[in-house]
Every structure is written in C-alpha cells, then in structure tokens.
C-alpha positions as CSV (number, residue, x, y, z in Angstrom):
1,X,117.4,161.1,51.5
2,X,119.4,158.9,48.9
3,X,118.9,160.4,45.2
4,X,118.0,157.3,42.7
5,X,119.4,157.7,38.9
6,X,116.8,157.1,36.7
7,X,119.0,156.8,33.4
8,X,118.6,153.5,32.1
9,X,121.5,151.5,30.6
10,X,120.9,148.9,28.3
11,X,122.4,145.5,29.4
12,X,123.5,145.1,26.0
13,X,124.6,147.4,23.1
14,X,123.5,147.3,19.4
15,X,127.3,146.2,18.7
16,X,127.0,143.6,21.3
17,X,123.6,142.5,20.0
18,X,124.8,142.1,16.5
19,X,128.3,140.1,17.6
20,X,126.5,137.5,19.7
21,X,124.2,137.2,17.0
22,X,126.4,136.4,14.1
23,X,126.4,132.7,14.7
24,X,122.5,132.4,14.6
25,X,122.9,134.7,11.1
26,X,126.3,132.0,9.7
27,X,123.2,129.0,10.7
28,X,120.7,130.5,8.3
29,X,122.5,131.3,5.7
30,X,123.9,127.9,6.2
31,X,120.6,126.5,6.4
32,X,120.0,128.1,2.8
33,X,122.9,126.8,1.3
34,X,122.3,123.3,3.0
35,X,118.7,123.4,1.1
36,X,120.4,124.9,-2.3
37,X,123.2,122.4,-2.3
38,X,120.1,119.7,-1.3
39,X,118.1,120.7,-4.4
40,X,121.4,120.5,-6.7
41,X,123.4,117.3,-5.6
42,X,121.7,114.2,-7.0
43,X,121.0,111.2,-4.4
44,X,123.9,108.7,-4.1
45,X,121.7,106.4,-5.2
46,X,120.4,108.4,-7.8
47,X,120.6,105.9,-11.2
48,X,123.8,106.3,-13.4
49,X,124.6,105.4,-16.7
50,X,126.2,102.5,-17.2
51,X,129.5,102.2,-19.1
52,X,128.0,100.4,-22.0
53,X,124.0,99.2,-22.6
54,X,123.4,96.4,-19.8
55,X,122.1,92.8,-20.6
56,X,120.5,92.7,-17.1
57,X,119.3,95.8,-14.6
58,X,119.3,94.1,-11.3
59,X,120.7,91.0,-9.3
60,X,119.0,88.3,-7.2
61,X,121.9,86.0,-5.7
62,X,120.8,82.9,-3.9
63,X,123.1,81.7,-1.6
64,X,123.9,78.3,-0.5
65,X,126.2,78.9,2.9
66,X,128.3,75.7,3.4
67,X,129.4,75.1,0.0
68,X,126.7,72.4,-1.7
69,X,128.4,69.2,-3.3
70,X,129.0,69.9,-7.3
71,X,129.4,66.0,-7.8
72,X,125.9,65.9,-6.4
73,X,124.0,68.3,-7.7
74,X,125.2,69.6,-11.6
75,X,128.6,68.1,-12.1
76,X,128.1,64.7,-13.0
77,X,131.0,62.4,-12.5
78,X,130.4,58.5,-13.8
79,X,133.7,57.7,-13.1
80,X,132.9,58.3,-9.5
81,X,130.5,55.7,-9.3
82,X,133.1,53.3,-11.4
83,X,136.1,53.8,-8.8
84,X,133.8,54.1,-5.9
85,X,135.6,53.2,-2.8
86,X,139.3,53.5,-4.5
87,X,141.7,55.9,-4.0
88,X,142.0,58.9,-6.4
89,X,144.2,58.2,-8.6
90,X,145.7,61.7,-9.0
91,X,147.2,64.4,-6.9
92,X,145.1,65.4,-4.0
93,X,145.7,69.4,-3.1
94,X,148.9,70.4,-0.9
95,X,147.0,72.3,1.1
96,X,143.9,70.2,2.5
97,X,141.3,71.5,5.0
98,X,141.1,68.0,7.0
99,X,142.2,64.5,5.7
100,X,140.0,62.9,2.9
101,X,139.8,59.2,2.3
102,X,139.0,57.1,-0.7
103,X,136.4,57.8,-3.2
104,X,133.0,58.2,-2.8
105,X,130.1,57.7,-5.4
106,X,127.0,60.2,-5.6
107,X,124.4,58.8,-4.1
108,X,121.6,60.7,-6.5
109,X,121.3,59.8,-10.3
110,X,121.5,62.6,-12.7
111,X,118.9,63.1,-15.3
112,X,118.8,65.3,-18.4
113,X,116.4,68.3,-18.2
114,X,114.6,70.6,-21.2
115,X,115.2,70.5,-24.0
116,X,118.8,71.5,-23.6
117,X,119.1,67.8,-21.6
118,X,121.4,69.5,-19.6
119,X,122.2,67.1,-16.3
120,X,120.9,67.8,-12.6
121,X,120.6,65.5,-10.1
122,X,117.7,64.1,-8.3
123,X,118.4,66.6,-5.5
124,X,117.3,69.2,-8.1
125,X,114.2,67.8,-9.5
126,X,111.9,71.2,-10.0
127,X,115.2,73.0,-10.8
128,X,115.6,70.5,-13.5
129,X,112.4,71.7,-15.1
130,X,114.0,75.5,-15.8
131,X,117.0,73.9,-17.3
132,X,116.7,75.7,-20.3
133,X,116.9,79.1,-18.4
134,X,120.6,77.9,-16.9
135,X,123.2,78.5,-18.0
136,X,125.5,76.2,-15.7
137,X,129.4,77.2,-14.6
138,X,131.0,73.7,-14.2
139,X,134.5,74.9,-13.8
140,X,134.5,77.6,-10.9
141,X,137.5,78.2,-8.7
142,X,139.0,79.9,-5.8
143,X,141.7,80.7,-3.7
144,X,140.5,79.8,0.0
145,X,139.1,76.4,1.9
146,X,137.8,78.2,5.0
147,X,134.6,79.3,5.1
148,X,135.1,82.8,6.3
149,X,137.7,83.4,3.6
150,X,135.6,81.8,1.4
151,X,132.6,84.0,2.0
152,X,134.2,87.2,2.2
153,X,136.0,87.0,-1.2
154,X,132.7,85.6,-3.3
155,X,131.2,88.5,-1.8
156,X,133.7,90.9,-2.0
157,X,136.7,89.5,-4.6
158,X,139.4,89.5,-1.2
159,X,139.3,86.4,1.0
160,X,142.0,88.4,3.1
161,X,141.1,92.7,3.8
162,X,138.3,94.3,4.2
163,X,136.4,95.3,1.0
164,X,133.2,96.7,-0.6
165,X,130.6,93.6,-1.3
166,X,129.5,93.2,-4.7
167,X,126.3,94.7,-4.1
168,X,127.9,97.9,-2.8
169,X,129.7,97.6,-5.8
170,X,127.4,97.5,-8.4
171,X,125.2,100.3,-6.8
172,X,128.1,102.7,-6.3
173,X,128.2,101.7,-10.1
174,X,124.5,102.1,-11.1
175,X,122.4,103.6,-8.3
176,X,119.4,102.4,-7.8
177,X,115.5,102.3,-9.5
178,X,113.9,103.5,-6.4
179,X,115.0,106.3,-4.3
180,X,112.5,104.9,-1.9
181,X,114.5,101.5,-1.0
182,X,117.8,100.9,-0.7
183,X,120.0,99.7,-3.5
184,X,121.4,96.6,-2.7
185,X,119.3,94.2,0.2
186,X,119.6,90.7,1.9
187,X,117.5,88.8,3.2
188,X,118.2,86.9,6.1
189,X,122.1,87.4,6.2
190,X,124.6,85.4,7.7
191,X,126.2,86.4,10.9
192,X,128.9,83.9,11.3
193,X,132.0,83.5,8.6
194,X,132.2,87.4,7.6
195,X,129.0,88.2,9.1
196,X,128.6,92.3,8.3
197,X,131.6,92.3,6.0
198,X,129.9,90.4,3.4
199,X,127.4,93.1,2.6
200,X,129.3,96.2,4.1
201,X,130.3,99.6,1.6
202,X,133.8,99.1,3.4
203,X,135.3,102.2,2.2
204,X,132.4,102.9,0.0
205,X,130.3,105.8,0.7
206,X,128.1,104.4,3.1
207,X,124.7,104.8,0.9
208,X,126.2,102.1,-0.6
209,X,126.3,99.6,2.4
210,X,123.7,96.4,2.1
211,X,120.2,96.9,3.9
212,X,119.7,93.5,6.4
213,X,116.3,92.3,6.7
214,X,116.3,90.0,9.0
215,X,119.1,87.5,9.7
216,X,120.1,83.9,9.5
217,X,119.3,83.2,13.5
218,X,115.4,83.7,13.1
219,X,112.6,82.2,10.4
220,X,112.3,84.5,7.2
221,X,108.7,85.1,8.9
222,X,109.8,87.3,11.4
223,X,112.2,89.1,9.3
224,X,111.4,92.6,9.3
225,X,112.9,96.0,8.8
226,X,113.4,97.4,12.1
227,X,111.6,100.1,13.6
228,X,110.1,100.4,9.8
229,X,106.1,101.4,11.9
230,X,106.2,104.9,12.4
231,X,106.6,106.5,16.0
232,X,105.0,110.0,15.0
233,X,103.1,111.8,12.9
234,X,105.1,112.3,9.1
235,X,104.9,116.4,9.5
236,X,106.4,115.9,13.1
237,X,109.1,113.4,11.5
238,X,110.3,116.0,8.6
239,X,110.4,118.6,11.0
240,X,112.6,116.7,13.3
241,X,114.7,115.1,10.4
242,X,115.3,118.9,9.3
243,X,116.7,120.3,12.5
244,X,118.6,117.3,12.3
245,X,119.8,118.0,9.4
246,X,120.7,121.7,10.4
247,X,122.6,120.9,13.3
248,X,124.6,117.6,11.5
249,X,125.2,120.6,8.4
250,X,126.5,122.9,11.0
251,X,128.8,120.3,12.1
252,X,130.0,119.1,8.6
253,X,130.9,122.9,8.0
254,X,132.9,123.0,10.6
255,X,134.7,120.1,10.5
256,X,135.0,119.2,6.8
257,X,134.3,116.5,4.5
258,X,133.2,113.1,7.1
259,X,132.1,110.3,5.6
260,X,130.5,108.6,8.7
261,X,128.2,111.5,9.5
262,X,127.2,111.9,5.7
263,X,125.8,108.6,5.1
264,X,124.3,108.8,8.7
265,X,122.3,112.0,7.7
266,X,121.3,110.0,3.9
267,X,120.2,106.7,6.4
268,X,117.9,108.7,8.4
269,X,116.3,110.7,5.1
270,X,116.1,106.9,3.5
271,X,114.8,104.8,6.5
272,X,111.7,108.2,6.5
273,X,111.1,107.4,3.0
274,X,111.5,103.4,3.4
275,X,108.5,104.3,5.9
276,X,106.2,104.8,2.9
277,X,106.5,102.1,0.5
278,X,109.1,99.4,2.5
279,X,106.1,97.5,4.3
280,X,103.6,97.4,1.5
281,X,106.6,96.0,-1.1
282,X,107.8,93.5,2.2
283,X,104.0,92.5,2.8
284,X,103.7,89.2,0.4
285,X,100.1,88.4,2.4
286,X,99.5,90.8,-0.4
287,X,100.1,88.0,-3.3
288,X,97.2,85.5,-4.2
289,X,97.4,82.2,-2.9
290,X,98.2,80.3,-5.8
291,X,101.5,82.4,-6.0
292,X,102.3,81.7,-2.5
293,X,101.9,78.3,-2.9
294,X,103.9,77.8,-6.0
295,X,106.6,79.2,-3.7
296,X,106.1,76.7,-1.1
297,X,105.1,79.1,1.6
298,X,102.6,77.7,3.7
299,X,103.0,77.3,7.9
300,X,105.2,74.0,8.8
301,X,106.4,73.4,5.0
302,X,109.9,72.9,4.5
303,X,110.2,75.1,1.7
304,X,108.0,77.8,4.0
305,X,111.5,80.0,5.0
306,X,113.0,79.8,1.8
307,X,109.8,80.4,0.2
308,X,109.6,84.1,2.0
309,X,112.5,85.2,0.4
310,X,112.2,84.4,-3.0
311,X,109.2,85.6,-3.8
312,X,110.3,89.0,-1.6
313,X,113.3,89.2,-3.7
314,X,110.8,89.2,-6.7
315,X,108.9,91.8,-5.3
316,X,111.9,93.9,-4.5
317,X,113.5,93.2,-8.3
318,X,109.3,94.6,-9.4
319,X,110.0,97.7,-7.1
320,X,113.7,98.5,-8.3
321,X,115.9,97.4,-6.0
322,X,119.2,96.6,-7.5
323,X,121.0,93.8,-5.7
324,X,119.1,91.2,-3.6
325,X,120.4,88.5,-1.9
326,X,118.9,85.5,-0.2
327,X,120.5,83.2,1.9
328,X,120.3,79.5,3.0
329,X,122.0,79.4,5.9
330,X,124.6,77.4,7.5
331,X,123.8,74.1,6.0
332,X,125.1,73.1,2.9
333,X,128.3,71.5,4.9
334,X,128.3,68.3,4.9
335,X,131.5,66.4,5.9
336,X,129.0,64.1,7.3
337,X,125.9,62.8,6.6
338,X,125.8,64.0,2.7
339,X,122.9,61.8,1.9
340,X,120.6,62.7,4.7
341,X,121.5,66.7,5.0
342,X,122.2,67.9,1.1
343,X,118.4,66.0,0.5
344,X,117.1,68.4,3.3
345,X,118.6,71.4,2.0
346,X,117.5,70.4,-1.5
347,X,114.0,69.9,-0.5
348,X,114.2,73.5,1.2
349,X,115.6,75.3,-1.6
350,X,114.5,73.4,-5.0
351,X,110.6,74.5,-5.4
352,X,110.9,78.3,-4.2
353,X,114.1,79.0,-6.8
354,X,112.2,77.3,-9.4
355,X,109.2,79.3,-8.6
356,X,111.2,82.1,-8.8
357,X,112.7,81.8,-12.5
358,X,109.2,81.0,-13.3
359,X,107.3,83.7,-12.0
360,X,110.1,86.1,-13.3
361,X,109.9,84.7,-16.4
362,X,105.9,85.0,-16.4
363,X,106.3,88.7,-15.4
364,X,108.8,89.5,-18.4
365,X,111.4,90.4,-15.7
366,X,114.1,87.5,-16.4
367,X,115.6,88.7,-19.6
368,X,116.8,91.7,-17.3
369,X,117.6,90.0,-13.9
370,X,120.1,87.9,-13.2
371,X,119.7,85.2,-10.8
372,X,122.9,83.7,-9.6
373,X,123.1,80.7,-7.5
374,X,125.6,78.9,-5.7
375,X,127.9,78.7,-2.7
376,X,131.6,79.6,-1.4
377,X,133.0,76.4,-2.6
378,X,132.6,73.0,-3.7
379,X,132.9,69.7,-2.1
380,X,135.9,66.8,-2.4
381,X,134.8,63.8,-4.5
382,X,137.4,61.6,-2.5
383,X,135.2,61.1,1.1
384,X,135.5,62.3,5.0
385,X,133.6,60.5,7.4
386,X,132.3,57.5,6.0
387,X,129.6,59.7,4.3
388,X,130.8,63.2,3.8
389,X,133.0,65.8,1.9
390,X,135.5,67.9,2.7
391,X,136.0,71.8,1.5
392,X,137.1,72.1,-2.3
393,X,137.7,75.6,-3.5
394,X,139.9,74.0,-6.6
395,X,136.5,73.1,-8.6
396,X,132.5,73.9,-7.8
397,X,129.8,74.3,-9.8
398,X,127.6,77.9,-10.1
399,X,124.5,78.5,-12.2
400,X,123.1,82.4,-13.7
401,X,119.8,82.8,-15.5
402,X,118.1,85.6,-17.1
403,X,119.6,88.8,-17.5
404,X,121.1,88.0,-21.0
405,X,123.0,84.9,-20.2
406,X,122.8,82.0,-22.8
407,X,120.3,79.5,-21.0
408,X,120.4,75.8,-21.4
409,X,123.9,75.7,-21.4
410,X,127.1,74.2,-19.6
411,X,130.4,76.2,-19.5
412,X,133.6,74.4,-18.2
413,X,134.4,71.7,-16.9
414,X,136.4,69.7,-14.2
415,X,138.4,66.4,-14.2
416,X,137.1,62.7,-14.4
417,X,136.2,62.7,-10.8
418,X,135.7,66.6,-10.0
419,X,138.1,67.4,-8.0
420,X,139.6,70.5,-10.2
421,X,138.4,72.9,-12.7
422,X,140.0,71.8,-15.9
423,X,139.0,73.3,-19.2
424,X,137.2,77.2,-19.4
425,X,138.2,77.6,-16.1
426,X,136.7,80.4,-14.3
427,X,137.7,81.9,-11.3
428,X,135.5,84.3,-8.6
429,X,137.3,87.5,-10.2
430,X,136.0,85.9,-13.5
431,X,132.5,85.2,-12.2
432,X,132.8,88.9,-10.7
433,X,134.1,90.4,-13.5
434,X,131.5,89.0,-15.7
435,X,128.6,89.7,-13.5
436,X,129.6,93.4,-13.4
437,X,129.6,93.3,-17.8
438,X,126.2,92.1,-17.8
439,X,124.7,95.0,-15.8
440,X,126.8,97.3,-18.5
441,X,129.7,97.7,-16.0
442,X,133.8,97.5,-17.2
443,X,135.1,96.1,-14.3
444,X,138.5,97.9,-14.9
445,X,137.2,101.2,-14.7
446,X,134.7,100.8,-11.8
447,X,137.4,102.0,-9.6
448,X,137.3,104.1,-6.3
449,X,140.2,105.9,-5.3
450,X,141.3,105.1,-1.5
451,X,144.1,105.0,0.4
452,X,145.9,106.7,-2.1
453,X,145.3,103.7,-4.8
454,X,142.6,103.0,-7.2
455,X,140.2,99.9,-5.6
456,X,138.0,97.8,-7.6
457,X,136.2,94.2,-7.2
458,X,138.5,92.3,-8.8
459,X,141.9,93.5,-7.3
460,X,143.9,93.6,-10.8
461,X,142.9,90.6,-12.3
462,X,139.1,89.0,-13.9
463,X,138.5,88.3,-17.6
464,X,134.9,88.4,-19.0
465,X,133.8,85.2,-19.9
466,X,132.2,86.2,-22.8
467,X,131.5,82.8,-24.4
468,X,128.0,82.4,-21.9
469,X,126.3,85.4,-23.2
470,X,127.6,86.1,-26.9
C-alpha cells in the first residue's frame, strides 16, 4: 500500500512572494508621487505673468483666406481710377505669381466713416460705422505670393519650416483664463494651404497646439467639438482617466521625458473637463434674438455662417479663452470676377464683424481684446483677367481694434496706385512683433529652446510699431 506525504509545500516562498511583488509596490508608490507631483506642477495652461502690464488679454483674429483686394476695400487709390486702363507706370515685381495686365480702377467708391473720416469702401458699409474703433495698417508686407507660404508665415512668422502658430505662441506666453477650455481655438479652420500647420504647437509643448472646432468644408452650424456628449457616467470617466494616467505614468518613468505622451495624458484630462462647460459656452441658442440677429444669423442669410463664429468668438473671449480665430474661407481670391465675388464675401463678412466690435464694445470687453482682421496678402492694382487681381504680398492693408490700439486711425501707406508699401512700412514680423507687446509680451525673450537654438515668432527680426498705440 503506497504511503502519501502529507507535508505541504508552499508553491511559493515569502522571498518569492515579496520579489514578484516589488513591481506592484514601485506602481504605488509611483502612483503617489504621480498624485504629489500632480498637486505641485501648475497646468501648462495655468496663467503667467506677462513680461510687462498688457494693453489687451486675449485675441480674436478674423481671417479673410484668399487675400482681399486693399485697393478695394481701405486703401484708396484715385489715381487708379485716373490711369484706369494704362499701364503702370513703374516697376512691376521681379518675381510675379502670373502675368498682370494694365491698370484697373476700383469698382466701389470710398466714403469717409466716424468721426475720424477714415476711408472704406462701399464693400465695407457696416464696418464703416466702427471706424473710429480701427485703427487701419495701410502699409503691410511680406515675403511670399503663394498662398500656402503666405498662410503659414502670417500664422506662424516662417513661410518656409515648420513653426509654432501665433496662438500657440502667445499661450505658451500667457496661459490661459480658463483651465476648462483650451487656450488658443479656431473656428472653422482651413484645411488646404497649411491646413494643421497653421494652428499646430510645432515644437511647442503640445497643450499649446490650437483646438479645431469645426472646419472650412462644412457650415459653422454643424461645427462642433467632437465627441464633446459624454459616453459614461463622470465617476466612471475619472476612474478610467486615472488608471490611465497610472499606466501612461508608469510608462513615462520608464522611458523618460516624452513629449508626445505628455500632452496626450493633459488632452484627455482637458477634453473631461471641456465636457462640463465647452457646450453650454458653444450653445449661442442661448443668446436673445435681437443679439442673434445683429449678427446676421438666421437660416438661409448670407451672413448666417459668418455670423456663428463671431458671436462664438465673443462668447469664448467672455469665458477666457485666449486666442480665437475665425475663418472666411477660400474666397477672397479673386483673379477673376472681383466685382461680383469680393461683393459676396463682403456681404458675408461686413454685419457679423461689425456686430462684433459693437457687442464687445457694449460688454466693456474691447479695451482688452484685440480684434485683428485681414488676410495673407493683398491684391495687384495692375489687372488679370479682364476683371481680377493677381497675388501682392509687396503691399496689403490690415485693420486691429480694441485692446489698447489707437482707433480711428491710419498707419502707413503705399504708392500712388498700391502696388508697394511705401512709408511706415510694416512687415508680418512687425505686425507679429507688435501683437505680442500688446498682450504684455517682448517678443525677443519669448523664446523656446529647441534643436539646440533659441526659437521665437519672429525668427531674429520684428520691431514694435509703437506709433498705433502710444
């Protein structure tokens, strides 16, 4: 009869129990010091102190994609009409997009506006009204007659590499009001010329990277923040969020500093708080009528898409978000058909901005916003196509307002017909440079060390141009 042992071994010893347990013991204490570090390191969007005290807090830029006309709309040229139809008498560029022809005339009067009487054309008429909030940059330049160079370096101060947009800029710089919403947003972006790059943190830390809502290829009425409805329960989100967070920790202390997986971990804890506050500050069903109107928001209104995002981009400015941006997009370019097109984009644009200044103005919110309008270039005075201009990045007009800028004034100017910037000229690094003082940045020393060399977004160059605010 076979004798059974009835000693019993244990499959594993205390030692062996304690060694295979370490790890588990390293991930708590890691989860500790995750939490400790958490409760220590401010946000990356937490808000910073500025170099010096700011004119303006915040930035609404309203883009016009496609470069609107600056002989048409608030450069007037009356020398243009004189020599319609005759060559230019100067020296057209060495380097032209396509072939221009002889002179052509505007074919909009220009009519003084406020009590400033500064000039805007007909295109312009509600516009006209806020004259004395504009203060109107007549002598802009740049380097580039393509649009996608064009757009990436009045976005980002390079027409050439790959750099951080100005909004990533200035909240790297400042952070942002609401720790709710991100820092810098657009509305209804572009997806052509630049597409992404024009609002991307490049090298940045990513919690610096624009927020899209929505895009040019659908109606600012379906714009939306994506996947902003909840899919669960807001306990059985943080608890997911934090073993998340344990298991991307775990992996950052293993691997070291990585800058992808650290502003992927900040997105998810920003798109859970975005959750609670982005669709009531998105929702403009929310404002009274008459304000909706006075936008020119209304089903089957031309001004209806245009509409949207101005008055969002007021509501986000209320809620403290730093940089907006809304788009027009593609249709300011008209190497044909200037007449017909640039009066349907002005009809689209003209109430909603004006509604905007005024409604800022009304909420005692434009003394510390700048609104900046205006596009990647200008537009030849000589013509292309019968009725049309070509690209012109040697001279374009731009307008600010609010945020401390002198309003009801004209800075610079170009030549007889408007072909080049020729007195106070100001260049994008200018314009950038400037921008940057007004929210109470030095553009010199907003610098971020990459690559082994100190970037910032104006390369080495950019002067103030002090004279529109002093």
């Amino acid at each position: 009869m076979p004798t059974f042992c009835n000693t019993f071994t244990p499959a594993l010893s205390r030692r062996d129990v304690l060694r295979l347990s370490a790890n588990g013991f390293g991930l708590l204490a890691l989860a500790d010091v995750l939490r400790a570090n958490e409760a220590k390191a401010p946000s990356a969007l937490a808000v910073k102190r500025p170099h010096f005290e700011p004119r303006a807090k915040r930035v609404i830029f309203l883009f016009m994609h496609g470069g609107p006309s600056q002989v048409d709309t608030f450069d007037p040229k009356p020398m243009l009409k004189r020599h319609h139809g005759q060559p230019y008498p100067g020296q057209k560029p060495r380097v032209q997009f396509a072939a221009t022809g002889n002179l052509l005339q505007s074919p909009w009067e220009f009519r003084p506006g406020g009590q400033s009487g500064i000039q805007v054309s007909d295109l312009f008429p509600e516009v006209r009204k806020r004259a004395d909030d504009l203060c109107v940059i007549r002598s802009v330049h740049a380097d580039n007659s393509a649009h996608g160079g064009a757009l990436l370096q009045l976005h980002t101060g390079s027409d050439t590499f790959v750099r951080p947009s100005i909004g990533s800029w200035v909240t790297y710089g400042l952070g942002s009001e609401n720790q709710n919403l991100p820092g810098f947003i657009t509305l209804c972006p572009t997806l052509g010329h630049g597409g992404l790059q024009n609002w991307s943190s490049a090298f940045l830390p990513a919690a610096y990277q624009g927020t899209p809502i929505g895009h040019s290829g659908i109606p600012a009425k379906q714009a939306t923040v994506k996947d902003i409805t909840p899919a669960a329960a807001p306990d059985l989100q943080r608890m997911q969020l934090d073993l998340l967070k344990q298991m991307n920790g775990a992996h950052l202390a293993q691997s070291g500093p990585d800058a992808a997986l650290e502003g992927r971990i900040g997105s998810f804890e920003l798109a859970f708080r975005m959750q609670a506050e982005a669709p009531a500050v998105t929702d403009i069903s929310k404002e009274p009528l008459k304000t909706r109107e006075m936008y020119g928001i209304g089903d089957g209104r031309p001004t209806d898409n245009f509409g949207r995002q101005c008055l969002t981009a007021r509501r986000l400015a209320e809620a403290g978000v730093r940089f907006i941006q809304c788009t027009h997009s593609y249709k300011w370019d008209q190497h044909g058909n200037l007449k017909k097109d640039h009066t349907k984009n002005a009809l689209e644009v003209d109430q909603p901005i004006a509604a905007l200044l005024a409604d800022l103005k009304q909420r005692d919110l434009l003394k510390d916003t700048l609104v900046w309008w205006g596009g990647e270039f200008g537009r030849t005075p000589a013509a292309q196509g019968g009725d049309g201009r070509d690209h012109n990045p040697h001279a374009f007009s731009m307008w600010l307002a609010g945020g401390g800028v002198n309003g009801g004034t004209v800075h610079g100017a170009t030549d007889d017909f408007g072909y080049y910037a020729v007195d106070k000229k100001v260049h994008m690094h200018d314009l950038h440079a400037t921008i940057l003082h007004l929210l109470g940045l030095d553009h010199e020393k907003l610098t971020f060390r990459h690559a082994g060399r100190d970037f910032r977004l104006t390369d080495v160059k950019g002067t103030v141009v002090r004279e529109i605010f002093e």
